[in-house]
C-alpha positions in Angstrom: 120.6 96.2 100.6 118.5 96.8 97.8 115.9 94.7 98.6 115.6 96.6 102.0 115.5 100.5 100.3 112.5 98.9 97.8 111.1 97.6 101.2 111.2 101.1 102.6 110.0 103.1 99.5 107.4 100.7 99.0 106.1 100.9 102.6 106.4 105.1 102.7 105.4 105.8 98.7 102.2 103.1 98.0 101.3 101.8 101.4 101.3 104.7 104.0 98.2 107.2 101.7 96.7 104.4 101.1 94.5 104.9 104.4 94.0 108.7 103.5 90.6 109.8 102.0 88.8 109.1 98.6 89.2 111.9 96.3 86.4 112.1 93.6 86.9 109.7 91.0 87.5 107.3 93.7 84.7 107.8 94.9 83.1 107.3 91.6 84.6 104.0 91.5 82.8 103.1 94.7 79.5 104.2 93.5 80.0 102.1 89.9 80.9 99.4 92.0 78.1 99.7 95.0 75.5 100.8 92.2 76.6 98.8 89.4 78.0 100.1 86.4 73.8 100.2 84.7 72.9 102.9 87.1 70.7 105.7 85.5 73.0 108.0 86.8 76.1 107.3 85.1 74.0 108.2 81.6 75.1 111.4 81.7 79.3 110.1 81.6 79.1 106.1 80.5 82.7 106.2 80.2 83.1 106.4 83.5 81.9 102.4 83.9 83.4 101.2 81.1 86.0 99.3 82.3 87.0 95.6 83.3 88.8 97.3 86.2 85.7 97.4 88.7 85.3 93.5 89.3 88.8 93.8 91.4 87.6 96.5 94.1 84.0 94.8 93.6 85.6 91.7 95.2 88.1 93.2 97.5 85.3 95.2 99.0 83.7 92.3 99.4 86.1 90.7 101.1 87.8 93.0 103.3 84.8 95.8 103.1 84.2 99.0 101.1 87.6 101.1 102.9 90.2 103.2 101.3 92.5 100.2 102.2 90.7 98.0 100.4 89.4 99.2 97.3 92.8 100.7 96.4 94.7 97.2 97.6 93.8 96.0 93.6 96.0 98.6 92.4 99.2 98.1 94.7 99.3 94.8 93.7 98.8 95.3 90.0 101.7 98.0 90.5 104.2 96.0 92.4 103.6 93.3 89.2 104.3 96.4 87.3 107.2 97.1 88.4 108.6 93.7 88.4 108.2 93.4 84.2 110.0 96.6 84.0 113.0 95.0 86.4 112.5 92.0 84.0 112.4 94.4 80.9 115.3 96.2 81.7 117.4 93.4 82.0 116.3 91.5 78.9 116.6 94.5 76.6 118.9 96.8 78.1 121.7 94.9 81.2 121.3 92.1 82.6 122.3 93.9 86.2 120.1 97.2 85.4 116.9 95.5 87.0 117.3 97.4 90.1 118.1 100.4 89.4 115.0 100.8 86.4 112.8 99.9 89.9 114.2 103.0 91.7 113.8 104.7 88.7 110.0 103.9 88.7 109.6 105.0 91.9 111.2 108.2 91.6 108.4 109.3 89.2 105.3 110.8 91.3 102.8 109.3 88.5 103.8 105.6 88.7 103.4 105.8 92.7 100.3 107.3 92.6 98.6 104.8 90.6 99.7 102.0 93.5 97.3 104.0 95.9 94.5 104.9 93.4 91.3 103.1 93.3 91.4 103.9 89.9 92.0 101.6 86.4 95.2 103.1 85.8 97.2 101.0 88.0 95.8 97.8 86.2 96.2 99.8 82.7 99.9 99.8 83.3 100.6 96.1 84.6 98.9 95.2 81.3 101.0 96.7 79.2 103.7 95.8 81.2 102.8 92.4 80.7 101.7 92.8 77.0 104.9 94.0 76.2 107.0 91.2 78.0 105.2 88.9 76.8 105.6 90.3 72.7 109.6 90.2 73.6 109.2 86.4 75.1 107.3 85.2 71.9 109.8 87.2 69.6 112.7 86.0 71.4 111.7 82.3 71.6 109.1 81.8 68.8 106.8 80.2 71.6 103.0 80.1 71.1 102.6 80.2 74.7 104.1 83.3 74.6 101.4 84.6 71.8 98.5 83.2 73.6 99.6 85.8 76.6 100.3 88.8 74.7 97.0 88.4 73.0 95.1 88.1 75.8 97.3 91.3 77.7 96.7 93.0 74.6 92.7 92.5 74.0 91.9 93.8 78.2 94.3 96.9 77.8 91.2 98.7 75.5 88.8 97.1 78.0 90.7 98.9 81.1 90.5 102.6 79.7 89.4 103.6 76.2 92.0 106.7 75.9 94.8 103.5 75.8 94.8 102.8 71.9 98.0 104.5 71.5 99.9 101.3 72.7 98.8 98.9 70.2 100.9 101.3 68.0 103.6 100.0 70.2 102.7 96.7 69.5 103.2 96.7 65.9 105.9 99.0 65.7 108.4 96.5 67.8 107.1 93.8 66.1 107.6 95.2 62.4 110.9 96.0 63.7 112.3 92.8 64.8 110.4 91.2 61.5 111.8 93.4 59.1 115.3 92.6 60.3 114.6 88.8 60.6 115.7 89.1 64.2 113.1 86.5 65.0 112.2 82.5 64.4 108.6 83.9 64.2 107.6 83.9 60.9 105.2 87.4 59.0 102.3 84.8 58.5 102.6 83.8 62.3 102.8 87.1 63.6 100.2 88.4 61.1 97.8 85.6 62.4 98.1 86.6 66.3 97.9 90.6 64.9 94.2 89.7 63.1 92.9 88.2 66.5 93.9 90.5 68.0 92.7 93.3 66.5 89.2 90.7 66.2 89.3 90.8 70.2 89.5 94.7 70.0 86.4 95.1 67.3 83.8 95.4 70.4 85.6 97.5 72.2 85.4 100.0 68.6 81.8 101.0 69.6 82.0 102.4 72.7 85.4 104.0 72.2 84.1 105.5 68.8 81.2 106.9 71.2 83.3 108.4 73.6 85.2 110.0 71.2 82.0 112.1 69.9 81.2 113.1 73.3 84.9 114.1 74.2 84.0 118.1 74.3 81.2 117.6 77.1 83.7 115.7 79.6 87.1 117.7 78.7 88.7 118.6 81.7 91.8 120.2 80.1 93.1 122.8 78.1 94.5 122.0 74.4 98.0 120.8 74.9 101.2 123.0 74.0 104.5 121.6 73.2 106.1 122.6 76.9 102.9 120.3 78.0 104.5 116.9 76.0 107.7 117.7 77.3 106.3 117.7 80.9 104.7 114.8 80.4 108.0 112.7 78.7 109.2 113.5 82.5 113.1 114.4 80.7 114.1 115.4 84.2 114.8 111.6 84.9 116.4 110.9 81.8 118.6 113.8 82.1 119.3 112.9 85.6 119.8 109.3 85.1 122.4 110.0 81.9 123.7 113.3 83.4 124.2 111.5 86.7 125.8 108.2 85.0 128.5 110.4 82.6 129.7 112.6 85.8 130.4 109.3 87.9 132.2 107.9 85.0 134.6 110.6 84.5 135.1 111.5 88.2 135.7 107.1 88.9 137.4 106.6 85.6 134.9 104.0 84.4 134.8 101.8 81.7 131.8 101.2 80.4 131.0 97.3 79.5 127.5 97.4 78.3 126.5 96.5 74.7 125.1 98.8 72.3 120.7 99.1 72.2 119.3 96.9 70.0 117.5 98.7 67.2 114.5 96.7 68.0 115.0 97.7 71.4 115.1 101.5 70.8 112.2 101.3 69.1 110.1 99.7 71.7 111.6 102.1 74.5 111.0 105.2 72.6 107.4 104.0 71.2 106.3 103.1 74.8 108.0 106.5 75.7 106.7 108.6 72.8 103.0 107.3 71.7 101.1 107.9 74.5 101.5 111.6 74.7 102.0 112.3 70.9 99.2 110.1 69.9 96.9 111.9 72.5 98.1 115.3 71.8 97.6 114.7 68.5 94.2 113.5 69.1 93.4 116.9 71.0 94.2 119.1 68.3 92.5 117.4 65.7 89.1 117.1 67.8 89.8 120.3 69.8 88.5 118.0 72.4 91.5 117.6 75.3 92.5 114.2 76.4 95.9 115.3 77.5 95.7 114.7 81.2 97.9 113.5 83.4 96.4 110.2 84.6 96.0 109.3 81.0 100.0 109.8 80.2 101.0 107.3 83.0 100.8 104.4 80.5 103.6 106.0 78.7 106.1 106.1 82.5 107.8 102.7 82.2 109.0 103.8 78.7 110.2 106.8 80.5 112.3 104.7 82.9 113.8 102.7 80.6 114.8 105.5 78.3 116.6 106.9 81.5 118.0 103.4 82.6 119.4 103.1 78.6 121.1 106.2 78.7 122.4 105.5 82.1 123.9 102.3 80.8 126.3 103.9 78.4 128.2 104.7 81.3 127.8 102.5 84.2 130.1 99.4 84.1 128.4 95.9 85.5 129.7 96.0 88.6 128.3 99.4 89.4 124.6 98.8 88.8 123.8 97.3 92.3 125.3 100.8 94.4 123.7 102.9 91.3 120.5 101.9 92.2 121.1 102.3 95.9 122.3 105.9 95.3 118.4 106.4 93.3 116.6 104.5 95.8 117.9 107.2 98.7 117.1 110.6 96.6 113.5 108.8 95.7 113.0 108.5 99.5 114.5 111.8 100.5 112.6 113.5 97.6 109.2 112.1 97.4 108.9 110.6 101.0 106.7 113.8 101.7 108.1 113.8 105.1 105.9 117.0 106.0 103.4 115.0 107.8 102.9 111.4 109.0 100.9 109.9 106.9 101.0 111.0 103.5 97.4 111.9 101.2 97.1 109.7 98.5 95.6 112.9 96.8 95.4 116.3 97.6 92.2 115.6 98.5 90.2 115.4 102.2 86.8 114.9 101.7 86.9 112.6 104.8 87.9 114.9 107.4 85.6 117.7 105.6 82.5 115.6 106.6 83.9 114.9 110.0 84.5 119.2 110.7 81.0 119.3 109.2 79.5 116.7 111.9 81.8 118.3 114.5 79.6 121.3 114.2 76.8 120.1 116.1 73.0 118.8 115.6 72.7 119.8 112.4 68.7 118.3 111.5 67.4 120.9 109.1 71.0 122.7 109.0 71.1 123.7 105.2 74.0 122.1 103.6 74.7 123.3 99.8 76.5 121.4 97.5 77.9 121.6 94.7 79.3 118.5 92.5 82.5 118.5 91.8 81.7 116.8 88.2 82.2 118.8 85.1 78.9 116.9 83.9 76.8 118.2 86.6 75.3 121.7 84.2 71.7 121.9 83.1 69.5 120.0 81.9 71.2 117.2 83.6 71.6 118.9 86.7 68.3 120.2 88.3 67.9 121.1 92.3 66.0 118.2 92.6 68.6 115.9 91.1 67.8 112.1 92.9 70.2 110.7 95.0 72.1 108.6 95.4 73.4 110.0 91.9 76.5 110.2 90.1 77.1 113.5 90.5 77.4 113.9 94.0 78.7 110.3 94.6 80.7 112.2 97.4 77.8 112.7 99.3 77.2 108.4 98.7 80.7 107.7 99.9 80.8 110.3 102.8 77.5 111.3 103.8 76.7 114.7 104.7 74.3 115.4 108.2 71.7 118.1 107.4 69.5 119.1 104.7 71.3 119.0 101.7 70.9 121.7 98.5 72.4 120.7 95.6 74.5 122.9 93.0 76.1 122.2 89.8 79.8 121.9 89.3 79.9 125.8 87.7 77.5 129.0 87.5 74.4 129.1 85.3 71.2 131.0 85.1 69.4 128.0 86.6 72.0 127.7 89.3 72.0 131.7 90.4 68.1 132.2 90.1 68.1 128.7 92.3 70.5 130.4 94.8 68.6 133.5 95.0 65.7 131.6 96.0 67.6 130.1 98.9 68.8 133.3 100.2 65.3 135.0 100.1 62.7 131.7 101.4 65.1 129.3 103.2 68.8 130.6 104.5 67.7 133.6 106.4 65.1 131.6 108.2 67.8 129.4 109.7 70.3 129.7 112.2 73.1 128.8 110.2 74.1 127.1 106.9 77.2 125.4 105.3 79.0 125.4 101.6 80.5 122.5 101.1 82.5 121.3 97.8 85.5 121.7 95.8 87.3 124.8 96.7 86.9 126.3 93.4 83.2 126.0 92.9 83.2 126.1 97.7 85.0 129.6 97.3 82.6 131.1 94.6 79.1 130.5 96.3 80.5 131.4 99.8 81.6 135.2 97.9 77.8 134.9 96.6 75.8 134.4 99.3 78.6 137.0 101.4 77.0 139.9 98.5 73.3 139.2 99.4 71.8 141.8 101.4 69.2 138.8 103.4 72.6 137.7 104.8 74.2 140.9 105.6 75.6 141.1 109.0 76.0 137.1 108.6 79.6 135.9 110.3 81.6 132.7 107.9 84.3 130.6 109.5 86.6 128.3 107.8 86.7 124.6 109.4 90.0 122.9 107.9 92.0 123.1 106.3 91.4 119.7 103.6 93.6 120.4 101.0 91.3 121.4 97.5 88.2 120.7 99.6 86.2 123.9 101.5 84.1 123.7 103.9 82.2 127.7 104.6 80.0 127.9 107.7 77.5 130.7 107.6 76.0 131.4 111.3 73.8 135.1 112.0 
C-alpha cells in the first residue's frame, strides 16, 4: 500500500512540474552550463558557477538535450536517493518500522519537493549530506574504514556544491564528539581525529572562494536581516507539532502502548544539530555581517533534520505495529494538501517565462518591435549594467534560454539615474516612432516601467494590454 501512495506522491509532487518553465536561476544554470562556468559574464556574481553541481545537467543535456525535463532529471534522482537515507536514518536511529512514515514526512514539506524539480544544486546539496551523515553513523556503529573513506569523500563535495553549506560540518563533529565522549564507539579519538584532519585538508581549497564570497555578500543579498519569527518559519515546527500532536491524540483515543526505546543521546544530538545549525549558523552569520544569507533555498539542507525531529517525537507514541497505517494516513494529507490540484500540471516555480515569450511571439511580426527588458538579477545596477550590455550575458540569461523576437532594450534589475535618463531617451527618439512596444520582465521591475512610460507625455493617448497571466512574470504591450 505504501509503496503505491509514494508512487503517487512522487509522480504528482517531483515529476508532473518538472515540464513547466525555467524560472531564473534555472536558467542561470543553463547559461553556466551552455557558456561554461569562465564566461566573462558571470564576473560580476562568480558564486553563481562555483559548484560541482553543473557537470550533472552538463551531461544530461547532453544526452537527452537542454529541456526542463532534462536538466532538472539530476535533481529527482539525487532526491529520491535523499529520501531513501532519511528512510534508512530513521530506522537506524529512531524505529526500525518508522522508515515510511519519515518519507511521507519529507514529502509533506514544500522545500524538500521543490528541490526534486529544481535545476538547481540544492537537490544534490541534500543527498550529500544525507549520505555524509549515514555514512558517519555506519563508521561509528561498525568501526569500518570503508565507512570513513565515504563520509570523507560526502563530506569534502558538500562545500564544493554550495558555499553557504559550512554549517553541517558543525554537524559532523558535534555527533561524532558525542558518541566519542561516551565511548559509544569501537572507533578510537586518534582514528576519528585522523579522518577529521583530511577532511578538513580536502575543505582548505574550497576556503578561498568561500572566504571571497563572503566579502561580497552585501552586493548579492537578496533578503532582509532575519528576525526570530523568520528561524522559526524556517524549523517548519508545524510538522513536528503535527506529527507529535497527531501521534499523542491517536494514542489516547486507541489506548496505545507505546513500545519504542528511548533516543539515544547521540541520536538527539545529530537530529537537533541537522535540525538546528543551518538556520542558527546562517542567521547568525547575517547579523554579524549585516549581509543576509537567510533565504529559503539555502535552509533546505537543514529539512531532513526537521523530519526526523517530527518522526522522533511521533515515536513516543506510536506502537510498532502502527507505523505502516501512520504513514499511510501522512502520505494521503501530503497528496490532498500539496497535490496543487488547481490545475493539471503543476509549475515547478511560480514562474512562466515560457509561455511569456510565446504571448510575446503570438503578437505578430514583431522585426524592429521594441522590446525592453529588464534583468531580473539584483547584480544587473551600474557600472556593470550599461544599455549596451553584450549578449548573450549573465544578466539576461532569460533572454539566452527563451529568446525574445524584436529589438531588444535592456534595463537593470531596479531604477537608477543611468536607467531613467536611458528611458527618457527611448520615449523621446525611439518609442513614439513605432507602432507599438513591449515591457517585458519580472513583475516588480515589468510593473514599474510600464507606470513610467504610461506618465510620459510622447506616449499619451498610448493604449497597454496585459497578455497572461504568467505568475511573477509581466508582459505590458504598448500600441498607439
Amino acid at each position: 500500500m505504501n509503496r503505491w501512495l509514494l508512487a503517487l506522491c512522487l509522480v504528482r509532487l517531483w515529476v508532473m512540474p518538472m515540464r513547466s518553465s525555467f524560472w531564473v536561476d534555472e536558467m542561470a544554470t543553463v547559461f553556466v552550463v551552455q557558456q561554461g562556468a569562465g564566461h566573462p559574464s558571470l564576473a560580476v556574481a562568480p558564486q553563481v558557477a562555483k559548484s560541482v553541481y553543473y557537470w550533472l545537467p552538463r551531461v544530461s543535456g547532453r544526452l537527452f538535450g537542454f529541456s526542463e525535463i532534462a536538466c532538472r532529471l539530476p535533481s529527482l534522482l539525487a532526491m529520491a536517493l535523499a529520501l531513501w537515507l532519511v528512510a534508512r536514518l530513521a530506522a537506524r536511529l529512531i524505529h526500525p518500522r518508522a522508515a515510511w512514515f519519515a518519507v511521507f514526512a519529507c514529502l509533506a514539506l514544500r522545500g524538500f519537493d521543490y528541490q526534486a524539480a529544481d535545476a538547481r544544486p540544492y537537490g544534490l546539496g541534500t543527498l550529500l549530506a544525507c549520505a555524509g551523515l549515514y555514512c558517519l553513523v555506519r563508521w561509528l556503529d561498525s568501526a569500518r574504514w570503508r565507512d570513513a573513506i565515504l563520509f570523507l569523500l560526502f563530506g569534502a563535495l558538500v562545500w564544493r556544491v554550495q558555499l553557504v553549506f559550512w554549517p553541517l560540518y558543525l554537524v559532523f563533529a558535534l555527533y561524532a564528539l558525542a558518541r566519542l565522549a561516551r565511548r559509544d564507539t569501537q572507533v578510537a579519538w586518534t582514528g576519528a581525529g585522523l579522518v577529521f584532519v583530511v577532511l578538513g585538508a580536502t575543505l582548505a581549497p574550497v576556503l578561498p572562494d568561500a572566504a571571497s564570497l563572503y566579502r561580497q555578500a552585501g552586493a548579492h543579498v537578496v533578503a532582509a536581516l532575519p528576525s526570530a519569527r523568520d528561524v522559526a518559519d524556517s524549523l517548519k515546527l508545524g510538522l513536528v507539532a503535527v506529527c507529535g500532536a497527531g501521534a499523542w491524540l491517536l494514542a489516547r483515543v486507541f489506548r496505545w502502548q507505546p513500545d519504542a526505546a528511548p533516543l539515544s543521546r547521540a541520536a538527539l544530538v545529530l537530529i537537533l544539530g541537522w535540525w538546528l545549525c543551518q538556520p542558527l549558523g546562517l542567521f547568525a552569520f547575517s547579523w554579524l555581517t549585516g549581509a543576509s544569507l537567510f533565504v529559503s533555498r539555502y535552509l533546505w539542507l537543514s529539512l531532513p533534520g526537521g523530519v526526523l525531529a517530527a518522526v522522533a517525537l511521533a515515536s513516543r507514541w506510536i506502537p510498532a505495529k502502527h507505523w505502516t497505517a501512520a504513514a499511510a494516513a501522512m502520505a494521503a494529507g501530503v497528496l490532498l494538501l500539496n497535490g496543487a490540484w488547481s490545475r493539471l500540471w503543476p509549475l515547478h516555480h511560480n514562474s512562466d517565462w515560457r509561455s511569456a515569450v510565446h504571448a510575446i511571439r503570438e503578437l505578430g511580426p514583431l522585426d524592429g518591435t521594441p522590446v525592453i527588458c529588464p534583468s531580473p538579477f539584483i547584480e544587473a545596477k551600474p557600472p556593470v549594467w550599461h544599455p549596451d550590455y553584450p549578449l548573450p550575458g549573465f544578466l539576461y540569461a532569460h533572454l539566452y534560454v527563451y529568446p525574445v523576437p524584436g529589438k531588444v532594450y535592456l534595463f537593470p534589475f531596479e531604477s537608477s539615474p543611468q536607467a531613467e535618463e536611458y528611458a527618457s531617451r527611448l520615449a523621446r527618439d525611439v518609442l513614439p516612432a513605432a507602432r507599438r512596444f513591449v515591457i517585458y520582465g519580472g513583475a516588480g521591475q515589468a510593473g514599474y516601467w510600464r507606470e513610467w512610460f504610461e506618465k510620459r507625455p510622447e506616449l499619451a493617448g498610448w493604449h497597454v494590454s496585459r497578455p497572461g497571466p504568467f505568475a511573477d512574470v509581466d508582459v505590458f504591450v504598448f500600441e498607439r
